[in-house]
N, C-alpha and C positions, 0 to 999 in steps of 0.2 A: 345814688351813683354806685355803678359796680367795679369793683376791681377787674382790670385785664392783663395779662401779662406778655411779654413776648412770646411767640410761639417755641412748643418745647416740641422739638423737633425728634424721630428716631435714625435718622441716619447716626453714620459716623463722620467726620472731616465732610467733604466737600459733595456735595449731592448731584449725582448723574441725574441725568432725563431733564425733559422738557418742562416739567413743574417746579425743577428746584429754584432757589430766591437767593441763593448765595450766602446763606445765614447759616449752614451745616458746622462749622467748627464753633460758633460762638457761644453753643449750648451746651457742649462736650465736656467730658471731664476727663483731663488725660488722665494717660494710662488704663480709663476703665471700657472696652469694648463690648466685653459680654452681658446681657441683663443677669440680674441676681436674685432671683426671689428671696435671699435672708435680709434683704434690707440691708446690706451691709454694703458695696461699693456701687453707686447710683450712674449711670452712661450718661444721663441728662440731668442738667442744672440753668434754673434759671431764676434771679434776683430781682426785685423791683428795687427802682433808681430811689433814693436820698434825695434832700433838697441839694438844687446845685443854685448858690445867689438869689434871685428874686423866685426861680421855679421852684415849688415845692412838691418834696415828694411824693411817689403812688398813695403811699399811704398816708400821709399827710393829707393830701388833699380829697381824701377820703369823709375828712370833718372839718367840721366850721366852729370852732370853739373862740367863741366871745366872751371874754372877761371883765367883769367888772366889783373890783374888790370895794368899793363904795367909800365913804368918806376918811374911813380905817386904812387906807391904801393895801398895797399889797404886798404879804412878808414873803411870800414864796407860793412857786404852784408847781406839780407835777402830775405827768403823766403816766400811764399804765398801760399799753397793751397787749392785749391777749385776743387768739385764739376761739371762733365759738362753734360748738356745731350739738344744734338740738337734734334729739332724736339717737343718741348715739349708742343706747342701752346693748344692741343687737349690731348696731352696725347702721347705719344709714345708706341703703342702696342706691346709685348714682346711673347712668346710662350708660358708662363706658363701660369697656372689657378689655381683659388685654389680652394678645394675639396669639390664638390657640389652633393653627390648622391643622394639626392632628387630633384635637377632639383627647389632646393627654390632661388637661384639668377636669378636676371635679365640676368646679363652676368656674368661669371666667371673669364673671360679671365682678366689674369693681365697686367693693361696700367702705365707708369712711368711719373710722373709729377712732377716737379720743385718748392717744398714747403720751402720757405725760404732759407735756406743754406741748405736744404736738399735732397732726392728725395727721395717721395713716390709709394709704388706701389698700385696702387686701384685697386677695383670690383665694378661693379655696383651690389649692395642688391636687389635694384628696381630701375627702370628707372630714372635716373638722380639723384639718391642717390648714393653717393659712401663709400665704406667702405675701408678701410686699412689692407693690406695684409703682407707687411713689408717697413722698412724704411731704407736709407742707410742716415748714414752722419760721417761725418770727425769729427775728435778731437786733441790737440794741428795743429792745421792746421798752425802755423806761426814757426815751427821747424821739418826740414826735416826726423831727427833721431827719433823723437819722435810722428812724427802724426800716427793717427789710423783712419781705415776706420773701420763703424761698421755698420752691418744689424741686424737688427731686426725684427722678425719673431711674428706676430698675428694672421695669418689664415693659417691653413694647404694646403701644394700644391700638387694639383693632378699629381700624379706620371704616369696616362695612366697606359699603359699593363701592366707595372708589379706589380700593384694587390695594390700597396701603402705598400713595404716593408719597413720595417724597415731599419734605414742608407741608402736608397736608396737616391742617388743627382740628381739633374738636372742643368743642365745649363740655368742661365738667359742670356738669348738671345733676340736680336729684331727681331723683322717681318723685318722692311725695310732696307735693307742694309745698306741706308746710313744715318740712322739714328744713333748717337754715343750716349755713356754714358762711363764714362772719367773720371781719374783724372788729372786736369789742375796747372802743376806748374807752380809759376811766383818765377824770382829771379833778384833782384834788386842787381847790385852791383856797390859801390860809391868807385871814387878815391881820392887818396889825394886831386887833384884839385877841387874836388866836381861834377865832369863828372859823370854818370848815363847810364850804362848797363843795358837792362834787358831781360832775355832769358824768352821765354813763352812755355809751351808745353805739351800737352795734351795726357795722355798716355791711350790707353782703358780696361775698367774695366770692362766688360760685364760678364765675370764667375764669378758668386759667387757660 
């Protein structure tokens, strides 16, 4: 199963033309209009849902974790997760770019790299400067029901042929096939004895 997210949209408030879907302010982050390449005030935001009652979460339902703590019953379990993206030494090259019609960056093309508990996507501004294009990272990450995977948008992404429409999506995708980006659950579960299970597994999150 892949993770999908709602479409992160680059307009601002409410999208003129013929293509727009009516979703233009639900992605927005007041007060911030302008992209930012310091990473620092993101125009685009968007969350994956929580379990709401019997639905459970994006990311929940990402895994199937079956327990069975055996005749010792069960003194407690918990979860873990994180973040995964192999390949990340140099950057992990992805298909996207972000929107350069003056030909003012160095490289456009957006690479993913492994910043703290996070992953950012950069541009090269100029040679060996990079700027930030958007960010992914997790929140309540130690409660299955309730974590959230969140991207955040600072530089618009060129959308190619179709002109840069309004609600138009793209798929974030890598160049190398086998390079991954993932979310990785771990799940500790202890028995009465104080014996120690623990399931690991990385599920891939490449569409946002």
């Amino acid at each position: 199963m892949t993770l999908t997210l709602a479409n992160l949209d680059e307009s601002i408030g409410g999208d003129p033309g013929d293509d727009a879907d009516g979703d233009g302010p639900d992605d927005d982050v007041p007060g911030n209009t302008d992209p930012d390449p310091t990473g620092t005030n993101p125009f685009g935001r968007v969350v994956t849902a929580v379990r709401d009652g019997e639905t459970p979460g994006d990311l929940e339902a990402l895994f199937d974790v079956t327990k069975d703590p055996g005749t010792d019953g069960e003194k407690s379990v918990a979860h873990a997760l994180s973040l995964t993206l192999t390949g990340a030494g140099d950057g992990v090259a992805t298909v996207l770019s972000v929107t350069d019609p003056g030909d003012d960056f160095f490289d456009a093309t957006i690479s993913l790299f492994v910043v703290d508990s996070t992953i950012e996507g950069r541009f090269q501004v100029t040679e060996g400067d990079w700027g930030v294009a958007l960010r992914i990272s997790l929140g309540n990450e130690d409660s299955l029901t309730d974590a959230t995977l969140t991207v955040e948008q600072f530089m618009p992404i060129d959308h190619g042929d179709d002109g840069n429409l309004f609600d138009a999506s793209l798929a974030l995708l890598l160049v190398e096939a086998e390079d991954l980006l993932g979310v990785t659950l771990t799940t500790t579960l202890t028995d009465g004895d104080d014996d120690v299970a623990r399931y690991v597994h990385c599920a891939p999150a490449v569409r946002l």
